[in-house]
C-alpha positions as CSV (number, residue, x, y, z in Angstrom):
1,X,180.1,241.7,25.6
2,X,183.5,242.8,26.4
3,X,185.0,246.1,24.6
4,X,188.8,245.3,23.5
5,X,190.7,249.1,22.6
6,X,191.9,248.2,19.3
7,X,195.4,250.4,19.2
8,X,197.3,251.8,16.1
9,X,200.5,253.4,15.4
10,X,202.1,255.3,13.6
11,X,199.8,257.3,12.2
12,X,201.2,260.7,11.1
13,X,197.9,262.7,8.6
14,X,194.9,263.3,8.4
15,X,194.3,261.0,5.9
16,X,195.5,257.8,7.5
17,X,193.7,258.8,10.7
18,X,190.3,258.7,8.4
19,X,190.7,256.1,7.0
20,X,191.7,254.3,10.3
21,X,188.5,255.9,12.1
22,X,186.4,254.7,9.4
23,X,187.8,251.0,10.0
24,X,186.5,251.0,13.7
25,X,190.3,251.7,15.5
26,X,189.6,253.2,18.8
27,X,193.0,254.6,20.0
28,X,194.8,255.8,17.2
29,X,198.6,257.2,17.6
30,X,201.1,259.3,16.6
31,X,204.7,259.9,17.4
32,X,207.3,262.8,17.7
33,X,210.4,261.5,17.1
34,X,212.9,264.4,17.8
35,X,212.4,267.1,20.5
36,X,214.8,269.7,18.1
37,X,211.9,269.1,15.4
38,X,208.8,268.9,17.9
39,X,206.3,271.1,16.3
40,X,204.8,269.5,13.6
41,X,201.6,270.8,12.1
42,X,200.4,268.0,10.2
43,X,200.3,266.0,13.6
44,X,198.4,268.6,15.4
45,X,196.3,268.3,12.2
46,X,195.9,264.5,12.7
47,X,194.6,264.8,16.5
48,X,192.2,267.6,16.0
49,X,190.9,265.4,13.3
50,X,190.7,262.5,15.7
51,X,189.3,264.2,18.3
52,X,185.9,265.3,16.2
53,X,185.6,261.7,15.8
54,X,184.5,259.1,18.5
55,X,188.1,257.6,18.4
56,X,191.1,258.9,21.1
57,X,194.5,260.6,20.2
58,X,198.1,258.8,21.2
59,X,200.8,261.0,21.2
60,X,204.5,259.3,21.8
61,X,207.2,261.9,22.3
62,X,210.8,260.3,21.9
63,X,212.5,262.8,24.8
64,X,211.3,262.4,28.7
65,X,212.8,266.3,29.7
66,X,210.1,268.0,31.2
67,X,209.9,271.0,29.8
68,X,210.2,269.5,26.3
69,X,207.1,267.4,27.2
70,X,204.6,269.9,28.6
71,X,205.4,272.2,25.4
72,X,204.7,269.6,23.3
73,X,201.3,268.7,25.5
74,X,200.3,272.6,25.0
75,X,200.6,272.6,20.9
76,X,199.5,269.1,20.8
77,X,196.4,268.3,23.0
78,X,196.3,264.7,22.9
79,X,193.8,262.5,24.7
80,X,196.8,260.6,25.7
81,X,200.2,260.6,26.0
82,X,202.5,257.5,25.9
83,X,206.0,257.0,27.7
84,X,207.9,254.1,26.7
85,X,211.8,253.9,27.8
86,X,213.2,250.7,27.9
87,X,212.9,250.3,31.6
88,X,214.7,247.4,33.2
89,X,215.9,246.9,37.1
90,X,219.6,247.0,35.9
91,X,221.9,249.8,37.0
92,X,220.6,253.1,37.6
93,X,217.2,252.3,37.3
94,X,215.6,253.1,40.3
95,X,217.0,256.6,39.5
96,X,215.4,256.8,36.2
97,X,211.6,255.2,37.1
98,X,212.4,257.9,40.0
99,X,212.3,260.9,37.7
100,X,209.8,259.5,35.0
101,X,207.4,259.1,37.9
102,X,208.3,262.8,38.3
103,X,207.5,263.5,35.2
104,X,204.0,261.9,34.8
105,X,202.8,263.3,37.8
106,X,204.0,266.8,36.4
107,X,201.8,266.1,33.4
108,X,198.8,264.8,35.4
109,X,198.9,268.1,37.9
110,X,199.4,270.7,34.5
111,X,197.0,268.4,32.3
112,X,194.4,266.4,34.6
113,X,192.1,266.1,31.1
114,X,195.3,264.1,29.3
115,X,195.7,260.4,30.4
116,X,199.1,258.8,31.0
117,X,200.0,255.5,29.0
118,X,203.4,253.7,30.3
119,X,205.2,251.0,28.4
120,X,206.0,248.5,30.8
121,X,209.0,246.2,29.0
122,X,208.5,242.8,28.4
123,X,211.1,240.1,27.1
124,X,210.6,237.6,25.1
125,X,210.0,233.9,26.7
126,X,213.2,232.1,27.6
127,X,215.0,235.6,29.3
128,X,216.1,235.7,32.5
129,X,214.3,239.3,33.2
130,X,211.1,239.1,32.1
131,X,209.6,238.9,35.9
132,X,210.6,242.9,36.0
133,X,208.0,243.8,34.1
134,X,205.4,243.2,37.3
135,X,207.8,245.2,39.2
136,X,208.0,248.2,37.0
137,X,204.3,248.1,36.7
138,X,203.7,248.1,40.8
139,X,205.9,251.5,40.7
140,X,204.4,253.4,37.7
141,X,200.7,252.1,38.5
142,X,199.6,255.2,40.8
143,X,200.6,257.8,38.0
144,X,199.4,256.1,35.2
145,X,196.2,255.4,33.2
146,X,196.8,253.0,30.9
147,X,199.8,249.9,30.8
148,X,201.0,248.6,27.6
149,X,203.2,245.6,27.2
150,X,205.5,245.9,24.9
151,X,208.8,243.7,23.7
152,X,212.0,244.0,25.2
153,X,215.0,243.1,23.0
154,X,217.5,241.1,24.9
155,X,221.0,240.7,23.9
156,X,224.2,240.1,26.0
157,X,226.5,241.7,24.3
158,X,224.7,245.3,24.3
159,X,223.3,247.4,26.7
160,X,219.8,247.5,26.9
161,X,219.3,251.1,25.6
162,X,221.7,249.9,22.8
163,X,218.9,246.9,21.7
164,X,215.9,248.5,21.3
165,X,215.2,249.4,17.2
166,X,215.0,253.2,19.1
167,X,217.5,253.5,21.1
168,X,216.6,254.5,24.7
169,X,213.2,253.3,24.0
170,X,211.1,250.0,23.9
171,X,208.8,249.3,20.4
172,X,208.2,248.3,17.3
173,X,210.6,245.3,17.2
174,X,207.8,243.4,15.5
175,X,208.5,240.3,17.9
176,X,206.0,239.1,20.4
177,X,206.7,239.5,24.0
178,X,206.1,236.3,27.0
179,X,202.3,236.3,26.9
180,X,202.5,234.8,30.3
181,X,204.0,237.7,31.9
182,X,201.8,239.8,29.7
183,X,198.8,238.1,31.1
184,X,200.1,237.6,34.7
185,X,200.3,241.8,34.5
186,X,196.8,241.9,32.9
187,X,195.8,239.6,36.3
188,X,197.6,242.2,39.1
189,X,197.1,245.6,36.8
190,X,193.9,247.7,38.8
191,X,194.4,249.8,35.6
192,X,193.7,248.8,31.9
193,X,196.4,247.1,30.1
194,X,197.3,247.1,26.3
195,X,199.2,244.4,24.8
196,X,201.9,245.1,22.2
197,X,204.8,243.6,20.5
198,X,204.3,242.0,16.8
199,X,200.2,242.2,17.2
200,X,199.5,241.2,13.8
201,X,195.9,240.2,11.9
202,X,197.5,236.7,12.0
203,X,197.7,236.3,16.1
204,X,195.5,238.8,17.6
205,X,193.1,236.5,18.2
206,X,194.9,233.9,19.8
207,X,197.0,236.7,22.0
208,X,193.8,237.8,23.1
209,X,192.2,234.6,24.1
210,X,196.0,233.7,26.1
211,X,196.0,237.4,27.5
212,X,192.5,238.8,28.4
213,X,194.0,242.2,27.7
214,X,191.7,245.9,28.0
215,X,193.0,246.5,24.3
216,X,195.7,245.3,21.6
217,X,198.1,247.5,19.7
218,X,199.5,247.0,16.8
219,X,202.9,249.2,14.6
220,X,204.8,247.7,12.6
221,X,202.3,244.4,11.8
222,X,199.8,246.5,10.5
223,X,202.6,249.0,8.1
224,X,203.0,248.2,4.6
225,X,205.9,246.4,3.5
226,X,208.2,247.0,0.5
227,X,209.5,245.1,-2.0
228,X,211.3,242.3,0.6
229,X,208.8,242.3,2.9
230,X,210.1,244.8,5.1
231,X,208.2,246.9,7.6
232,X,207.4,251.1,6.3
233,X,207.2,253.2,8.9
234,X,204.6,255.6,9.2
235,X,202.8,254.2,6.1
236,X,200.3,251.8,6.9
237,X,198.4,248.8,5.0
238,X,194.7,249.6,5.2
239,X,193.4,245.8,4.1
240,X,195.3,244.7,7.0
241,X,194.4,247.5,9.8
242,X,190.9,246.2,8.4
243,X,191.7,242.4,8.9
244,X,193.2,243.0,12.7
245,X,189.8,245.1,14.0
246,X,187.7,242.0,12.5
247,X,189.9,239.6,14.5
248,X,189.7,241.9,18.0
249,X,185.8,241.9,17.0
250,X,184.9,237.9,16.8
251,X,187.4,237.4,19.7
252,X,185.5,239.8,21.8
253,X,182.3,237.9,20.8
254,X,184.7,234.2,22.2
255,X,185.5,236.2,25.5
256,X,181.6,237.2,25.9
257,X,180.3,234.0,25.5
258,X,182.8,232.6,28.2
């Protein structure tokens, strides 16, 4: 039968990262969101937690500077770490995949034992840029362990750095991305890839059967919501965390009778 990497962010303590063990989530991830307030305790807490369990550490940092990043590897120790600019082809990019390449295989020569997850950005069907995404991927494939598609905010009117919910960075814009990009990546990828981008209990299964994907991740889908049904970060809904692995389950039981 085959495994599916069931994905979860963002998980911040101890006690979510229990609870989300106990659930059956096999990658479970956390995120630094300032490089001035980098060392956080109660997220080293979380991965040292994680790592006496049978599930694997994520760690997002929100910075790419080098130093920043193999300081925050040292006090860390993640089983992974994740990069995710918003990439595109536009303007300087070839300068910027350029130095992030750089940087990952700075991280793989000072950390061999840490593997290297890459966002590749992917827009939603109907864009005019969506086809990058196999080109980025070709480029960042020889330093990289682990793809994951994620959704690409597309405005004309703004920049891409300017779209994304974090600037600078592609994520959590709890909107799907082209699933036939996604899949056409999961077809050419020699390396696993993850599929992101408003993964919810509701359409796991069907993104799973349309993608084929190594694993599914989920944010802001799986997060508890407040009184108008909006998204909490760094608070998650356990019922649903629950409802999403039982989906990735029966459709890796579809996928294995295939």
């Amino acid at each position: 039968m085959t495994n599916i990497t069931v994905q979860i962010y963002e998980v911040q303590t101890p006690y979510e990262a229990e609870k989300l063990i106990a659930l059956g989530v096999d990658h479970i991830g956390s995120v630094i969101v300032s490089r001035k307030s980098w060392k956080l305790p109660l997220i080293r807490d979380t991965i040292r937690l994680i790592h006496g369990a049978e599930s694997l550490s994520s760690l997002i940092p929100l910075f790419s500077d080098i130093d920043s990043i193999l300081r925050t590897l040292d006090y860390y120790e993640p089983d992974i770490v994740h990069f995710c600019e918003a990439l595109t082809f536009q303007n300087d990019a070839c300068e910027t995949c350029a130095e992030l390449i750089s940087l990952q295989e700075k991280v793989r020569e000072r950390f061999p034992e840490i593997k290297i997850m890459r966002s590749i950005p992917i827009s939603q069907p109907g864009t005019t840029e969506h086809m990058a995404a196999i080109e980025l991927a070709r480029l960042f494939e020889p330093v990289s362990d682990y793809f994951l598609t994620d959704t690409l905010l597309v405005k004309e009117s703004m920049s891409c750095s300017d779209r994304q919910p974090v600037r600078g960075f592609v994520g959590i814009t709890g909107q799907t991305c082209d699933w036939d990009v996604a899949a056409k990546l999961v077809e050419s990828s020699s390396i696993p890839v993850i599929l992101a981008g408003g993964i919810a209990p509701e359409n796991v299964f069907d993104s799973i059967m349309h993608v084929v994907p190594a694993g599914v991740d989920s944010c802001t889908k799986t997060n508890a919501t407040d009184s108008k049904g909006r998204s909490i970060r760094f608070k998650k809904d356990f019922s649903r965390v629950k409802r999403f692995v039982e989906e990735v389950r029966r459709a890796e039981k579809c996928i294995g009778h295939k």
